[in-house]
N, C-alpha and C positions, 0 to 999 in steps of 0.2 A: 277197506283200503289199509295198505299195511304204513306202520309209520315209517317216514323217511331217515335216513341219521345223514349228515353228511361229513365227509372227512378228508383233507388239503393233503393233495399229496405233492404239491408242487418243492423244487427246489429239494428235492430227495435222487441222490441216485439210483441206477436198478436194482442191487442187491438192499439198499434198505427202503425200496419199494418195496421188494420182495417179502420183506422181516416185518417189515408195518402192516402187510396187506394181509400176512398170516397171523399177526398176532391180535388184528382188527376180526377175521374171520374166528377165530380161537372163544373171543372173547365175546362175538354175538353169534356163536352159535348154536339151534334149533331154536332160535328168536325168529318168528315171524316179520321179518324186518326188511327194509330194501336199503340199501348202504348206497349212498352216493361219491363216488370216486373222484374226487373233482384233480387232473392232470395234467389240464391245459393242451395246449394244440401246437406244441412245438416239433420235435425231428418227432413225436408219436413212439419212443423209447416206453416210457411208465405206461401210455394205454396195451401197448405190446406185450408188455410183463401182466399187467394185471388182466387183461382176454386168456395169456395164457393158463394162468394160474388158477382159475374163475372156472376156464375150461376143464381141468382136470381133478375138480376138487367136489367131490359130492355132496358137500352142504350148500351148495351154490345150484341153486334152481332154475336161476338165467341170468344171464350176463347182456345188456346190451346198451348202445352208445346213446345218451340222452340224445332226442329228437330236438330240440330244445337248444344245446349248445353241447357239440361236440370235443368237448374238452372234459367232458364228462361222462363216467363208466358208469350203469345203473346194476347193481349186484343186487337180486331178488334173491333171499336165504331160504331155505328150506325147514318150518317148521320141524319138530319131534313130536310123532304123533304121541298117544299116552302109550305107556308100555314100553317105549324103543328108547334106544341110548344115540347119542350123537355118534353120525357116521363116523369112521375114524377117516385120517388120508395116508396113514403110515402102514406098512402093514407089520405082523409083529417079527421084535429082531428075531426070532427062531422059534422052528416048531415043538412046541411043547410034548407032543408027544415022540420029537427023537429022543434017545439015549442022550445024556450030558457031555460025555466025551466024544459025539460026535455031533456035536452043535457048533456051528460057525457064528458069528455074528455077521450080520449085513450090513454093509458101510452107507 
């Protein structure tokens, strides 16, 4: 069983939902771990953000809504197996192998 961590996201708007959820995901990532979201059950704004984000972030192995009390998002992480490096979610500002003066940055 993996161990649980839990972390209050109440009382936070969405954008620093957003900034806490990535800097909680940053900070246990390829930890074997299951994050518990706890968001509460009000307009359902912060479980929206954090389903989203959950969804498209590859260190994130499953996402779904405690059975238990749904005010609560259960984030299963995705170990590192040995040898691998933590998935990234950014992809890089430019291709390395173009020429330098023809490199853009990506916003």
């Amino acid at each position: 069983m993996t161990p649980l961590r839990t972390f209050d996201f109440h009382g936070l708007d969405v954008p620093r939902c957003r900034l806490a959820l990535l800097n909680l995901l940053d900070r246990h990532a390829g930890q074997d771990v299951t994050l518990a979201c706890v968001h509460g059950r009000g307009a359902g704004l912060l479980a929206a953000e954090i389903a989203r984000i959950a969804a498209g972030d590859p260190r994130v192995r499953r996402a779904e809504v405690d059975p238990r009390n749904d005010g609560v998002t259960l984030l299963t992480l995705a170990p590192i197996r040995p040898g691998r490096s933590a998935p990234s979610r950014r992809p890089p500002a430019y291709d390395p192998d173009e020429p330098p003066e023809r490199r853009r940055k990506r916003r």
